[in-house]
N, C-alpha and C positions, 0 to 999 in steps of 0.2 A: 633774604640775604641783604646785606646793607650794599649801598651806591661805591663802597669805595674800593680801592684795588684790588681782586680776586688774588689769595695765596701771602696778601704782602707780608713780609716778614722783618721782625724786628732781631736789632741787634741781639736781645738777651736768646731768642730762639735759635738763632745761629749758635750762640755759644754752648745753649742746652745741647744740639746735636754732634758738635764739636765734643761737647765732652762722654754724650754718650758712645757715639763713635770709640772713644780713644778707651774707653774702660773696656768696652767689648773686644777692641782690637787686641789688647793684652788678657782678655781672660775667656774668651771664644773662638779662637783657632779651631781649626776641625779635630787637632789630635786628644783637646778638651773638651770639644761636644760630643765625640765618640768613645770618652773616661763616664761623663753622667750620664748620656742615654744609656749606658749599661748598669746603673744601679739603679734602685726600685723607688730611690724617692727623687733622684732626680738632678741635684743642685746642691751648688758646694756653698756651704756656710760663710767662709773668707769671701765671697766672691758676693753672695747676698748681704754683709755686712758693708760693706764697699759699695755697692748699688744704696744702701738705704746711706749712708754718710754723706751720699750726692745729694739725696732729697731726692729720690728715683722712689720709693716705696712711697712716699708722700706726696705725691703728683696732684692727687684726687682729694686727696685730707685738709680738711679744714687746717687756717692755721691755729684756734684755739685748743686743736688734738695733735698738734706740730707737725700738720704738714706744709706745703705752701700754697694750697687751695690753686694750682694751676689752672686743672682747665682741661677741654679735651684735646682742645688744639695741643696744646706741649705736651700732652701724652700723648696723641700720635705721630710726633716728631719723636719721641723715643722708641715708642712700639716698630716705627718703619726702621728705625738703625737694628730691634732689635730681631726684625723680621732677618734685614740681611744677615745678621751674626749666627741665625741658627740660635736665639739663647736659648739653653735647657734650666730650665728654672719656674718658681710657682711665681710668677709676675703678674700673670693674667688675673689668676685666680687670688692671690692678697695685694696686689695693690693697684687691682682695677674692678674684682667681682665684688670682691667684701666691702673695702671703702664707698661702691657703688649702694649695698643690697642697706649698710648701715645708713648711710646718708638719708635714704627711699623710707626709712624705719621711723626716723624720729625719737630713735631710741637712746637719748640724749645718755644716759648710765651705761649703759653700753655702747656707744662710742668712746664716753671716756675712759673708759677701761679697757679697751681694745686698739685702740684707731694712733693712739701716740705709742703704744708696744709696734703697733707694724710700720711707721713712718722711722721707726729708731733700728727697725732690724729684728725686731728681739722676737717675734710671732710670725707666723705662716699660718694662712685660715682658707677655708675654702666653702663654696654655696653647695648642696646635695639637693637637688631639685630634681632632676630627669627621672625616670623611669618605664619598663615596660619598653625597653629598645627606641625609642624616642629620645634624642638631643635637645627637645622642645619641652615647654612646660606641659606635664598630660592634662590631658582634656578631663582624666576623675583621677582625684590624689587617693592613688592606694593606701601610702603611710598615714598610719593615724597616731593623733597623740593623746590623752585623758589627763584629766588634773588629776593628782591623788596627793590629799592633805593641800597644802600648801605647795608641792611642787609639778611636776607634769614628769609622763613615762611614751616614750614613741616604742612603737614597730611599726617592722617596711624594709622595706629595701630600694635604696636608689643606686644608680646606674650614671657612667660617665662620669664620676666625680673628679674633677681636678685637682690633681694633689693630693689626693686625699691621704695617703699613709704617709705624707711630710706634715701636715696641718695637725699643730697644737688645735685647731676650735673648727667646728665642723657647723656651717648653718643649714638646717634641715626644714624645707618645706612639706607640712605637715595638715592631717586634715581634723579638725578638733570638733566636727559633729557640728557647729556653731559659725562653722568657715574656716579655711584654712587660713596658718600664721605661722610664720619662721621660731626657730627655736635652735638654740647654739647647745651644741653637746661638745665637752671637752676632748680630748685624748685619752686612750686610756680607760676612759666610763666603762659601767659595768653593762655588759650588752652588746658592745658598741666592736663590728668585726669588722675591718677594711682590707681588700684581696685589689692587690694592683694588678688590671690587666694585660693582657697579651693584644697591642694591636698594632697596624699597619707603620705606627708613627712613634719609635720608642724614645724620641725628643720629648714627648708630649707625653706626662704622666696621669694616666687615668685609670678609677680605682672603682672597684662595685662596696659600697657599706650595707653595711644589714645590722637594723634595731630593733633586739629583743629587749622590751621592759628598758631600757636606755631612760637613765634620767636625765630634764634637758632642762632649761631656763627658758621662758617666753622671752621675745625682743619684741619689741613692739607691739600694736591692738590685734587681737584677736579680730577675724574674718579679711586681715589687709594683706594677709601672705602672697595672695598670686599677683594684686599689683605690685605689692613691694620686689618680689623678685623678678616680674616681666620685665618693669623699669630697668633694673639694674643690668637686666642682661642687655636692654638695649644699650645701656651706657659703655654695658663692656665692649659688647659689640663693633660699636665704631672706631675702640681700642685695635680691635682685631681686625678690620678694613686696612688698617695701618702696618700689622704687622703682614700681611698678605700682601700689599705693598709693595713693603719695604723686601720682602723677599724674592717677590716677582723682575721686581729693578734687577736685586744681587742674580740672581737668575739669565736673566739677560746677560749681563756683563760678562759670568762665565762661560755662557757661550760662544760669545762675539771674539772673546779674547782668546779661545781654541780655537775658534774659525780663523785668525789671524794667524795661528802661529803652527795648524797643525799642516804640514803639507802631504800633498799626495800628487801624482803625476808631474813632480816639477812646480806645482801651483800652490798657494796656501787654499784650500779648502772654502774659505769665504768668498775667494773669488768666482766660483762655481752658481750659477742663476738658481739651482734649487733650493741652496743653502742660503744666499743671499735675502733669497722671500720665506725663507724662513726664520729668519735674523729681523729681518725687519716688520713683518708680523707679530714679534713677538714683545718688540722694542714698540709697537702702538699699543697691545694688549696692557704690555704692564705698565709706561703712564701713563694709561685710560686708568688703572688703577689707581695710579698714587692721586692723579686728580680726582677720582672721585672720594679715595677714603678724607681725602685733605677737604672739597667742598662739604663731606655729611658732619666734620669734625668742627668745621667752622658754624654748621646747621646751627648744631647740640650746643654751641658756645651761645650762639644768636640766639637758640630757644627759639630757632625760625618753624613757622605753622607747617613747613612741609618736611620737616627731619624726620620722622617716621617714614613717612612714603618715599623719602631720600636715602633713607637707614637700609629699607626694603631692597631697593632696588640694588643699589650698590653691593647689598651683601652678596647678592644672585650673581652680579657680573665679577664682581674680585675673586667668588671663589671659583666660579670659573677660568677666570682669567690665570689664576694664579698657578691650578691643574695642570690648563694648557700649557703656556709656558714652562713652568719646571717638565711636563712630559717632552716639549718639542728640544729643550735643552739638549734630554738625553739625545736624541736623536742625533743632534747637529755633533754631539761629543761621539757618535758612533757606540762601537763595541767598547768602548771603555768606560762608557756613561753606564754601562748596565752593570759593572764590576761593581761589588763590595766596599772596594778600595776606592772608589770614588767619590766624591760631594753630591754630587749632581741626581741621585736616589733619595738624599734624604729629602731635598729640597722636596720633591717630589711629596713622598713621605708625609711631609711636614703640611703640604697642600690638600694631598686628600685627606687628612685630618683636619685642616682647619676650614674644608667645605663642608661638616657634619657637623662640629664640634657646636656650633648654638644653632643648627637647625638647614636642612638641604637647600641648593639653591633655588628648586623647584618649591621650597615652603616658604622661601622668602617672595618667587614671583608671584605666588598666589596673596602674599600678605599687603604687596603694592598694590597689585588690581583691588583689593578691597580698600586699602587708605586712599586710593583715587575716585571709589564709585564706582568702577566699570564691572 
């Protein structure tokens, strides 16, 4: 890390958050994040048109593919607003996993023909990597792809895809006898089946694909698929530090703020020494979080020699952190936190999903201790 102020922030970062803040504030209330988590693809069109006119899709995008080449730093200054909003939307997965996995590619034709549709609004794309009940890249790529003539045909099936039944373009890591390589199959392809799952976290859309004989396009050199998408998932990664976050904070606050105001015996509830250490447990856990997603985001800008084993670490305690707290929430909110009708579940929801979702936090502690040597 460089000598100079840890966190310091500029005027224009303010404003990004400022204005992230205020779009969410009018388009993610809970009575609208509880309209998309009930449909299968997840996210309102007007509302992702609006996000990409800010220059919010194009955070990560070059600007020669129009976007503004931000950076991770101003992406997790939006990811932590969008962590507290609850957003239901493919954000993670087009305009943090794809712009990442393209970048990683070198796949200059294919950036330009993909990468200024997603910074404009106009595409939703997603990475198809997992499989075998694994969130992690697998240790042997079952899907295989084979040239035939001049094009390539996959089968396989991967698992956990994000977004997958909203995404126009699907990048599928593939094993081609030769080494594996990413390969983009459209929507629609002949082959090509996507079934949205049923799981803990219905903010968070995740879909299983399966490719029969699927015709696909190579991106980039053959044998460079699994760094090309490790990379990217590291980059998404630190995306999602932010968004865990940024939710862990929003988290805190509603509880503090029913501890304040719900009474019992004559008392407000917060005044109470169980709740109290509850409250404030909860409020070190989650900014130990925002500090650390903010120091690994600063890493990945500086390209510093320890953002991996910084990436590691952090990922293991934010998603813990994040669990805990939205669990302890419920608690402090009592019987009402466990109702239906409340907030305070999904956050929950939303956490134990995003401590699986690129990998457990026990495979992240294991990934530390080896980028340190021990």
């Amino acid at each position: 890390m460089s000598a100079g102020v840890p966190f310091a922030v500029t005027d224009e970062q303010r404003a990004l958050r400022e204005a992230v803040a205020d779009v969410l504030a009018r388009h993610c209330d809970e009575a609208q994040v509880r309209a998309l988590m009930a449909t299968d693809t997840g996210y309102d069109p007007a509302v992702w048109r609006e996000l990409a006119a800010m220059g919010l899709t194009g955070l990560l995008i070059a600007e020669q593919y129009g976007g503004s080449d931000a950076g991770p730093v101003e992406m997790g200054i939006a990811m932590e607003e969008m962590g507290r909003a609850l957003l239901v939307g493919p954000f993670l997965s087009t305009a943090v996993l794809v712009p990442s996995l393209l970048a990683e590619s070198g796949d200059t034709a294919e950036c330009a023909a993909v990468l200024p549709r997603i910074a404009a609004g106009e595409l939703i794309a997603s990475v198809a990597f997992a499989e075998n009940g694994s969130a992690r890249l697998p240790a042997a790529i079952s899907t295989s792809a084979r040239a035939v003539d001049d094009a390539w045909i996959i089968n396989g099936d991967k698992h956990f895809v994000l977004d997958g039944l909203s995404a126009d373009v699907l990048y599928v890591l593939a094993d081609t006898g030769a080494g594996a390589a990413v390969f983009a199959v459209d929507a629609g392809t002949a082959g090509l089946v996507v079934t949205p799952l049923t799981t803990v976290d219905p903010t968070r859309k995740l879909c299983r694909v399966r490719l029969a004989d699927t015709p696909a396009r190579l991106v980039g050199q053959l044998g460079a698929g699994v760094e090309v998408v490790a990379a990217a998932l590291d980059r998404s990664a630190v995306a999602l530090l932010s968004e865990q976050a940024g939710g862990a904070r929003r988290v805190v606050e509603m509880a503090t703020d029913y501890a304040k105001t719900r009474y019992q015996f004559g008392r407000a509830i917060g005044s109470f020494q169980a709740v109290k250490h509850m409250c404030a447990d909860m409020l070190l856990e989650a900014e130990s979080a925002v500090s650390a997603a903010r120091f690994v985001a600063a890493a990945f800008a500086e390209n510093a020699p320890s953002r991996i084993a910084d990436l590691a670490l952090a990922q293991a305690y934010c998603s813990d952190a994040f669990v805990h707290v939205a669990a302890t929430s419920i608690q402090v909110h009592g019987g009402i936190g466990f109702t239906w009708e409340h907030p305070a579940h999904l956050y929950l929801r939303r956490a134990r999903c995003d401590a699986q979702l690129l990998g457990s936090p026990s495979w992240h502690r294991e990934r530390y201790l080896q980028q340190i040597g021990a």
